[in-house]
C-alpha positions in Angstrom: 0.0 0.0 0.0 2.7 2.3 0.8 4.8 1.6 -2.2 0.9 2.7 -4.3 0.8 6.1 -2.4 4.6 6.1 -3.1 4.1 5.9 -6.5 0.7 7.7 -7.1 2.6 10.7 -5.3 6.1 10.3 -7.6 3.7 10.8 -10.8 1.6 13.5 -9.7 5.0 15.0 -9.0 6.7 14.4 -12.4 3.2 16.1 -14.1 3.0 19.1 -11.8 3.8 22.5 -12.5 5.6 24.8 -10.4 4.4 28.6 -11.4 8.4 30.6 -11.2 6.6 34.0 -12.0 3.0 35.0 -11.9 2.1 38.3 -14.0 -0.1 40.7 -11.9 -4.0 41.0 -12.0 -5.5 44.5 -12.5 -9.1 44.7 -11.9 -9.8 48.3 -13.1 -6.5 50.1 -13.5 -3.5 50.6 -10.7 -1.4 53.3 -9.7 1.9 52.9 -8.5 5.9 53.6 -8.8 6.6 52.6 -12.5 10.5 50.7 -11.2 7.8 49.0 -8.6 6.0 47.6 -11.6 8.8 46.7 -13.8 12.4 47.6 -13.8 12.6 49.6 -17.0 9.7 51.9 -16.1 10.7 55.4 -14.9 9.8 56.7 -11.4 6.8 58.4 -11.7 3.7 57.0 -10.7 1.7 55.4 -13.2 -2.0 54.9 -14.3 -1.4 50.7 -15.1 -4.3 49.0 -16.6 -4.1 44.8 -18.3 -4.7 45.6 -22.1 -6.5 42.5 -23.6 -6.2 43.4 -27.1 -2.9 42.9 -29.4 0.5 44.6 -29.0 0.0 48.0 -30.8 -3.2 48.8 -30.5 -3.0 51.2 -28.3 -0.6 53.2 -30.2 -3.3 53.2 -32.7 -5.6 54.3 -30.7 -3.5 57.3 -29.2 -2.5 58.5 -33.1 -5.9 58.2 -34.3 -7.4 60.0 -31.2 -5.0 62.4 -31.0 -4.1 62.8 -34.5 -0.8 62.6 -34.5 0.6 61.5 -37.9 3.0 58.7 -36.3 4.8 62.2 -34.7 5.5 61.3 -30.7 3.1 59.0 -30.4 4.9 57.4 -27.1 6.2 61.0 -25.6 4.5 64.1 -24.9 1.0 63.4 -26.1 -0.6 66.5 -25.8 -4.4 66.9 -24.0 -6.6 69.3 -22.2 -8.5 69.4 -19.0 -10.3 72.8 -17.5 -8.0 74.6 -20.2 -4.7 73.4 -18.1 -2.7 71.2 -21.1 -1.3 68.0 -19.6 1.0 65.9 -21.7 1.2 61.7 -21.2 3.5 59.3 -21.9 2.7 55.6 -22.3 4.7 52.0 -22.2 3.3 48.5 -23.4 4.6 46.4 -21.1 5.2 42.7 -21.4 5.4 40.7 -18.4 5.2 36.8 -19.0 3.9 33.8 -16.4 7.1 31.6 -16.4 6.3 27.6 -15.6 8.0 25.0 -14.7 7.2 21.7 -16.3 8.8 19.2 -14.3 7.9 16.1 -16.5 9.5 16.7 -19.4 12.8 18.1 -17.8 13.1 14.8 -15.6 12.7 13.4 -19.0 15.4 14.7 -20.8 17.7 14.6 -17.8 17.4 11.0 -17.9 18.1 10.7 -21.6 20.8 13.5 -21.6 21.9 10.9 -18.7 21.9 8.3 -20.4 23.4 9.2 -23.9 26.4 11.1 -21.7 25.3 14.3 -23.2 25.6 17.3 -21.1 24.4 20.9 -21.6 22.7 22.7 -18.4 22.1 25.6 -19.9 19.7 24.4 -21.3 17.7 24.2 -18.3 18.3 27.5 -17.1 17.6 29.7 -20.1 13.9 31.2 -20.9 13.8 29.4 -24.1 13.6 26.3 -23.3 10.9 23.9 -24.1 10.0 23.3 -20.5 9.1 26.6 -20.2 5.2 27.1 -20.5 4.6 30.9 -21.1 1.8 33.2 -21.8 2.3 36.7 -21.8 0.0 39.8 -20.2 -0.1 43.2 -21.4 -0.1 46.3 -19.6 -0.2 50.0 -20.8 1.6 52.0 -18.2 1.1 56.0 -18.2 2.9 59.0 -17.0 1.1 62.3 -16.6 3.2 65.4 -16.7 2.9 69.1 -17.4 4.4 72.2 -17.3 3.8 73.1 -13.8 3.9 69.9 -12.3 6.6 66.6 -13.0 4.6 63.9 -12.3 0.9 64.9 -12.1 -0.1 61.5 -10.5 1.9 61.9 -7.3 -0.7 61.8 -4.0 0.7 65.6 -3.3 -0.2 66.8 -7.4 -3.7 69.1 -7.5 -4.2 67.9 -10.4 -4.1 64.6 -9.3 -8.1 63.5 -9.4 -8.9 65.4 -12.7 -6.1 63.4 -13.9 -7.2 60.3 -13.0 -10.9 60.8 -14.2 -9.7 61.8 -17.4 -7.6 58.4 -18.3 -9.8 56.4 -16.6 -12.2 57.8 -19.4 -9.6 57.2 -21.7 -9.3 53.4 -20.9 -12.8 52.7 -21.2 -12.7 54.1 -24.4 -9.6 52.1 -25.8 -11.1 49.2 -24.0 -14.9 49.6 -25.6 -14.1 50.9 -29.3 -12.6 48.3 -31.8 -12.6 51.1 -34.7 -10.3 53.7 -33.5 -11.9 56.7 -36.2 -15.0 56.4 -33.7 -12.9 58.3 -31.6 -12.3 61.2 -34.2 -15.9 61.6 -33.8 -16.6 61.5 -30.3 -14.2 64.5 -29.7 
């Protein structure tokens, strides 16, 4: 009986997964330290909401909206609120779920084992087949303007008319699938 359990419990073992990096879930949108979200973000706070559809849509979206003719699209996008211009800046942001699949890399330990054939880097790069990935999508903003550096800081005045406005401006990215609508709308 023991030697069952023993065995049941090996196998369940070699087909588990062990998660090495879970992506973050955004209900709504977050704001927080860009380096706190990923390394190669600035420091300035940051409007961060998941983005569902493909990479580069939202760049469309921001040069049809704004109609910028592929001119600073990422930098310095230029908008309004109460006659005070604001500018934004925005990152797509990749961050993968990383996996560990321990069945097959038992598997070709024992036949990298057995043919005498070593090469453990294979083991430790992201590219290797036992990796299971899926990546998430995240558009990161920064808010700036003349008078104020980062406009989403807890001390900014501008602070809540900020965040109303791109709240409004995710649920429009996030609702319109034909980005001229937008050209319209304004």
């Amino acid at each position: 009986m023991k030697r069952t359990i023993l065995y049941i419990g090996f196998v369940f073992l070699i087909q588990s997964c062990i998660p090495l990096r879970i992506a973050p879930t955004i209900e709504d949108y977050k704001l927080t330290r860009g380096k706190k979200f990923k390394r190669s973000l600035s420091k300035r706070q940051m409007f961060i909401f998941e983005d569902p559809k493909e990479a580069g849509h939202f760049y469309d979206y921001v040069n049809t909206k704004f109609d910028l003719n592929h001119e600073d699209v990422y930098d310095d996008v230029p908008f309004k609120i109460d006659s005070s211009t604001f500018f934004f800046a925005f990152y797509e942001v990749k961050i993968p779920d990383k996996t560990l699949s321990l069945g097959p890399l038992m598997l070709d330990l024992v036949l990298n084992a057995a043919l005498d054939n070593e090469d453990p880097e294979r083991y430790v790069s992201n590219e290797s087949s036992d990796m299971i990935r899926r990546d998430n999508w995240y558009i990161a903003m920064e808010v700036y303007s003349d008078a104020e550096k980062d406009c989403l800081q807890e001390e900014s005045l501008s602070r809540e008319l900020v965040l109303k406005y791109l709240r409004a401006l995710k649920n429009e990215y996030l609702s319109t699938h034909n980005y001229n609508e937008t050209v319209f709308k304004n």
